[in-house]
C-alpha positions as a Markdown table, in Angstrom:
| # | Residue | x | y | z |
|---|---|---|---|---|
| 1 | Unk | -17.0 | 10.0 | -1.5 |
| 2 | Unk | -15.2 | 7.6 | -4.0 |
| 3 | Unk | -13.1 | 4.6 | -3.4 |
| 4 | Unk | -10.3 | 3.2 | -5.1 |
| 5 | Unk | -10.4 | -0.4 | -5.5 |
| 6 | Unk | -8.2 | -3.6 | -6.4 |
| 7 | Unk | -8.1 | -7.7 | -5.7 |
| 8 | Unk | -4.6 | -9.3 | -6.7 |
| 9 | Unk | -4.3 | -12.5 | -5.6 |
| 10 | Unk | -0.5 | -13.9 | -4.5 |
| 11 | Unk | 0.6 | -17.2 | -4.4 |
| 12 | Unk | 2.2 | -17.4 | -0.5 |
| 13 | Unk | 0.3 | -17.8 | 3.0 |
| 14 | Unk | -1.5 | -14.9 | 4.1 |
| 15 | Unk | 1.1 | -14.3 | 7.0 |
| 16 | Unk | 4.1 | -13.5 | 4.8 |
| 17 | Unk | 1.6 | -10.9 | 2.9 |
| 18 | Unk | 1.0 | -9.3 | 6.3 |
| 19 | Unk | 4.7 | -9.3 | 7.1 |
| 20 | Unk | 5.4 | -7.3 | 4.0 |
| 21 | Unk | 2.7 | -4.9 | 4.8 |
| 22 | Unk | 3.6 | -4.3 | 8.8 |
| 23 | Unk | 7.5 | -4.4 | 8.4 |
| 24 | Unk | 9.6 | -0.8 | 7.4 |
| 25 | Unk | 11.7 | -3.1 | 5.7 |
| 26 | Unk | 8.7 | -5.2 | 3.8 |
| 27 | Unk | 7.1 | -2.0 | 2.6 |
| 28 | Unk | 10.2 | -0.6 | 1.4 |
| 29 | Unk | 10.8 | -3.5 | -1.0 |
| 30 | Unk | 7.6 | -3.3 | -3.0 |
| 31 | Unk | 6.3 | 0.3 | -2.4 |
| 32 | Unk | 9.0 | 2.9 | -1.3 |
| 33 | Unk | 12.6 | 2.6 | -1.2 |
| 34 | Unk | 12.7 | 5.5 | 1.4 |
| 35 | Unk | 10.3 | 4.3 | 4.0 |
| 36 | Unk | 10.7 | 4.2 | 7.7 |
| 37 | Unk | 8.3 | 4.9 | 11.1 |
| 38 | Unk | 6.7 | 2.0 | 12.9 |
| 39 | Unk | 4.6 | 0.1 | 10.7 |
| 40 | Unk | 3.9 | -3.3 | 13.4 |
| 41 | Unk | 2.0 | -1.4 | 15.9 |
| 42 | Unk | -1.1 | 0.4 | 16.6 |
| 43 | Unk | -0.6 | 4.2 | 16.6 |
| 44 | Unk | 2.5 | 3.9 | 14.7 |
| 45 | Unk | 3.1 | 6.6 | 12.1 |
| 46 | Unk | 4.7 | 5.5 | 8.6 |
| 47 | Unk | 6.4 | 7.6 | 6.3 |
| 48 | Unk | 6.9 | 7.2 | 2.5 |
| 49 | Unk | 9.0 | 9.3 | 1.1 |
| 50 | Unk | 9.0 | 9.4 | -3.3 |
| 51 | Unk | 11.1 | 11.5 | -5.6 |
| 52 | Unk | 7.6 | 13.8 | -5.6 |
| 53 | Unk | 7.0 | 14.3 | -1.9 |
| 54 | Unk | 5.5 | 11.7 | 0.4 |
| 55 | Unk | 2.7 | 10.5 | 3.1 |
| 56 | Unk | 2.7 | 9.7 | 6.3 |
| 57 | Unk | 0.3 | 6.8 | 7.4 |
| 58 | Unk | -1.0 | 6.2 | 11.1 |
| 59 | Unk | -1.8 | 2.6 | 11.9 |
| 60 | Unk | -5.5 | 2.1 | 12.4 |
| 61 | Unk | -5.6 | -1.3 | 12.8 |
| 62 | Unk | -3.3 | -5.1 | 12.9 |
| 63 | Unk | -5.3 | -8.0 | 12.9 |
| 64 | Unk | -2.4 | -10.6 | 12.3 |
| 65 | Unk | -2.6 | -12.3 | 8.8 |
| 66 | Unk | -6.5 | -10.4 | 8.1 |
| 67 | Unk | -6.3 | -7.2 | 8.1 |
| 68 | Unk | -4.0 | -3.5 | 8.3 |
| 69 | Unk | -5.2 | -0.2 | 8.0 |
| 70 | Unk | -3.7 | 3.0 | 7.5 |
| 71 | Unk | -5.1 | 6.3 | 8.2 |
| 72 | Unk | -3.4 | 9.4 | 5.7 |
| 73 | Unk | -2.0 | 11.9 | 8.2 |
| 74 | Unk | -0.1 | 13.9 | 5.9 |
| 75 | Unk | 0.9 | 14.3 | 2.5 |
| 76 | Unk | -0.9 | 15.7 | -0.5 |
| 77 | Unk | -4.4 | 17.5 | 0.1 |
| 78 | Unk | -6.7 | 14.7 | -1.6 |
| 79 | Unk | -4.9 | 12.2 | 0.3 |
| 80 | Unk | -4.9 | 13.5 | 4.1 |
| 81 | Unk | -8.2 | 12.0 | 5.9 |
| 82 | Unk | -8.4 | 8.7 | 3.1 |
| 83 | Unk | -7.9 | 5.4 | 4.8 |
| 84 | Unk | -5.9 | 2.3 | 2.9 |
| 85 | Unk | -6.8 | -0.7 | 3.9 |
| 86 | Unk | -6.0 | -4.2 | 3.4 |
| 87 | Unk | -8.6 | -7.0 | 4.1 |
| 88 | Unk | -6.3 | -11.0 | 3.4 |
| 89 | Unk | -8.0 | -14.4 | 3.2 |
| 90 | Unk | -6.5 | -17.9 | 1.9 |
| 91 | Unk | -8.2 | -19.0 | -1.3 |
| 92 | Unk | -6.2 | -22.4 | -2.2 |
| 93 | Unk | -2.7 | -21.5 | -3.1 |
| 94 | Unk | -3.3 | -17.9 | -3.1 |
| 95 | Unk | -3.6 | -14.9 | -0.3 |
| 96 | Unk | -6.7 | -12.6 | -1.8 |
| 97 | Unk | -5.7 | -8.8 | -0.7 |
| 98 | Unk | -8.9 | -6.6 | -1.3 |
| 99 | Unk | -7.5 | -3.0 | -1.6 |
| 100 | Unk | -9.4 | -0.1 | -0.7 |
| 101 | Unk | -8.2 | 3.7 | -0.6 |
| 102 | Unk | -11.2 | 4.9 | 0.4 |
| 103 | Unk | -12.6 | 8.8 | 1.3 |
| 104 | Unk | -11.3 | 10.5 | -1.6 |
| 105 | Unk | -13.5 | 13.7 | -1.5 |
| 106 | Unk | -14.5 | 13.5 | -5.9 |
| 107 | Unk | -12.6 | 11.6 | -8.8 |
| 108 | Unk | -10.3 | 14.3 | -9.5 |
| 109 | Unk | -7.3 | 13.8 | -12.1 |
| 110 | Unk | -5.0 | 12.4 | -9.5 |
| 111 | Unk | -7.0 | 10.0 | -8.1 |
| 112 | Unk | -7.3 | 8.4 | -11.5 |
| 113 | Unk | -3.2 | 8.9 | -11.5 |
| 114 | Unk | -2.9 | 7.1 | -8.2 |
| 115 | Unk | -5.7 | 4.0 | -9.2 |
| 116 | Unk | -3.1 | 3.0 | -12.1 |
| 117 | Unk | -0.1 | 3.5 | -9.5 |
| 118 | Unk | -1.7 | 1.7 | -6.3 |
| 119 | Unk | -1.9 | -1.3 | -9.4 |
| 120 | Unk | 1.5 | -1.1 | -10.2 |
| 121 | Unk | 2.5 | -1.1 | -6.7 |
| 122 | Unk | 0.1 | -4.1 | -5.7 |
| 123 | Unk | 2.2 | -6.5 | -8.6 |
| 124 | Unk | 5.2 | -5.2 | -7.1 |
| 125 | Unk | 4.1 | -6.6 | -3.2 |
| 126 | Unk | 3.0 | -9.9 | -5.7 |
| 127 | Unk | 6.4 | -10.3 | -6.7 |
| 128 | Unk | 8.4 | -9.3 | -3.5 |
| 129 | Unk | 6.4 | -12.0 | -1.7 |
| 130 | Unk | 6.4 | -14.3 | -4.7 |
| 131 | Unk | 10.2 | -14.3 | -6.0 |
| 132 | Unk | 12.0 | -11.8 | -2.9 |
| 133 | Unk | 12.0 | -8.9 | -5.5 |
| 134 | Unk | 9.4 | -5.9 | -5.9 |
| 135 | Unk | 9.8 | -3.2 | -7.5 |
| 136 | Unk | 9.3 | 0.1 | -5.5 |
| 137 | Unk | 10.0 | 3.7 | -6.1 |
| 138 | Unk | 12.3 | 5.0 | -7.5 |
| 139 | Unk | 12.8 | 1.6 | -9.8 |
| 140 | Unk | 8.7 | 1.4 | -9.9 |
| 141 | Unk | 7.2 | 1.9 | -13.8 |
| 142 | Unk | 6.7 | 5.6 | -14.3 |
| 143 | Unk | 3.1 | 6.2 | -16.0 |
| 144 | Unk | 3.3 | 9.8 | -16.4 |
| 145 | Unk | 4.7 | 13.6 | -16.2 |
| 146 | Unk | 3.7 | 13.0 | -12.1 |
| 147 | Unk | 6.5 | 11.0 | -11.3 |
């Protein structure tokens, strides 16, 4: 199994990152325009709709201001089974998210497609928190024929 990992650090308290991560209307202004499902509770199903189909995420886990994690319920093949998770802590002025989309199955073409787009989509939850603007589908940058 591979992983896909990132660390972005954002200047803001670690609670307003976790609001932005457990809100419909948070994860629709960084990641996808069409969102909607219950994000705030255990259980809850999440589902992202992009001009190229979608995924639907169950809540795993809520640990206010630490921690969320998403289990990949449906959605493309090499997706479905993956968990996304987000692990917060305060370093000085900055909330550290470690990124994980972990289980991929190999390091097949898309995976290496969605690395580049899980870092696009991490400085658009940077500036959402930051300045009140992201930058989610369908006004995220395009990197290829797959979007």
């Amino acid at each position: 199994m591979v992983d896909i990992l990132h660390r972005v650090g954002i200047k803001s308290e670690p609670d307003a990152v976790y609001a932005a991560l457990t809100s419909v209307e948070g994860l629709a202004g960084w990641w996808a325009n069409d969102t909607r499902g219950v994000a705030d509770e255990l259980g809850g199903v999440v589902q992202f709709r992009f001009g190229a189909g979608g995924f639907d995420m169950k809540v795993r886990e809520l640990t206010p201001g630490k921690r969320v994690s998403w289990e990949v319920v449906e959605g493309p093949e090499e997706w479905v089974g993956t968990h996304v998770e987000w692990d917060l802590s305060q370093a000085e002025d900055y909330t550290i998210i470690l990124f994980n989309h972990q289980g991929w199955k190999e390091p097949v073409e898309f995976m290496h497609h969605c690395s580049t787009k899980w870092a696009l989509f991490l400085m658009s939850l940077k500036s959402l928190v930051e300045t009140g603007k992201g930058a989610p589908d369908p006004h995220d940058v395009k990197i290829d024929n797959w979007n």
